[in-house]
C-alpha positions as CSV (number, residue, x, y, z in Angstrom):
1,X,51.0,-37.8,38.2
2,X,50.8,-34.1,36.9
3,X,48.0,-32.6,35.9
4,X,49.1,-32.3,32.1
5,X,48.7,-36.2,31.9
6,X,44.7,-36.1,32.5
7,X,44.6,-33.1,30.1
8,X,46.3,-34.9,27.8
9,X,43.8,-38.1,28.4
10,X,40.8,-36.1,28.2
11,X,42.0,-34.4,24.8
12,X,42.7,-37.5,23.8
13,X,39.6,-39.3,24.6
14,X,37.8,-35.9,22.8
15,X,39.7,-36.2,19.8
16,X,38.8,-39.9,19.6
17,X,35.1,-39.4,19.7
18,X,34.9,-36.8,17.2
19,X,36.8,-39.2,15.1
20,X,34.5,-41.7,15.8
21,X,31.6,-39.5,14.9
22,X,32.8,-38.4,11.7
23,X,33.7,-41.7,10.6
24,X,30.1,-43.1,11.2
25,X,28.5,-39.7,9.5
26,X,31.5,-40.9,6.4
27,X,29.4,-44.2,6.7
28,X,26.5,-43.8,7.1
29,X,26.4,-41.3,4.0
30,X,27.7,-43.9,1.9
31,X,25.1,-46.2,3.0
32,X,22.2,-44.3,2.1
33,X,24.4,-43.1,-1.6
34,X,23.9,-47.0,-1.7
35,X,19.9,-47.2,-0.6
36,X,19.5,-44.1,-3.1
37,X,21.6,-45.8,-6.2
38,X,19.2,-49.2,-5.7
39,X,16.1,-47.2,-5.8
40,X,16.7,-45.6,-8.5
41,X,18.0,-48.3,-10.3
42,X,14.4,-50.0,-9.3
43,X,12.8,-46.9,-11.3
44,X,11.9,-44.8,-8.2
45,X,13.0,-41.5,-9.1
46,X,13.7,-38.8,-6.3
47,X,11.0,-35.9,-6.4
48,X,14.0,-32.9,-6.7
49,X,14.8,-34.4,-10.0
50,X,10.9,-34.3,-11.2
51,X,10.5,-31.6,-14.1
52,X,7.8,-29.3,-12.2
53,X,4.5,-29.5,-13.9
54,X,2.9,-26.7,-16.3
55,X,1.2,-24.6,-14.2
56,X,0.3,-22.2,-17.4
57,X,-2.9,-22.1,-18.8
């Protein structure tokens, strides 16, 4: 066997956990789009989307 074939491999076996990795970030980011949409839909609001309080007197 020639070098080229375990560069090859190892490129391979990179490329395939990267993919891996941004498949579960793809996910995983849809899962908590999920958690967020039922608590808001429960009436929990996120704080970001408060109206900021009057602070002038």
């Amino acid at each position: 066997m020639s070098h080229g074939f375990y560069i090859a491999l190892s490129y391979g076996i990179s490329a395939l956990i990267v993919a891996l990795l941004i498949a579960w970030v793809w996910w995983d980011g849809r899962a908590r789009r999920r958690e967020l949409a039922e608590l808001e839909g429960s009436g929990i609001r996120r704080r970001s989307t408060a109206t900021p309080k009057d602070n002038a007197a």
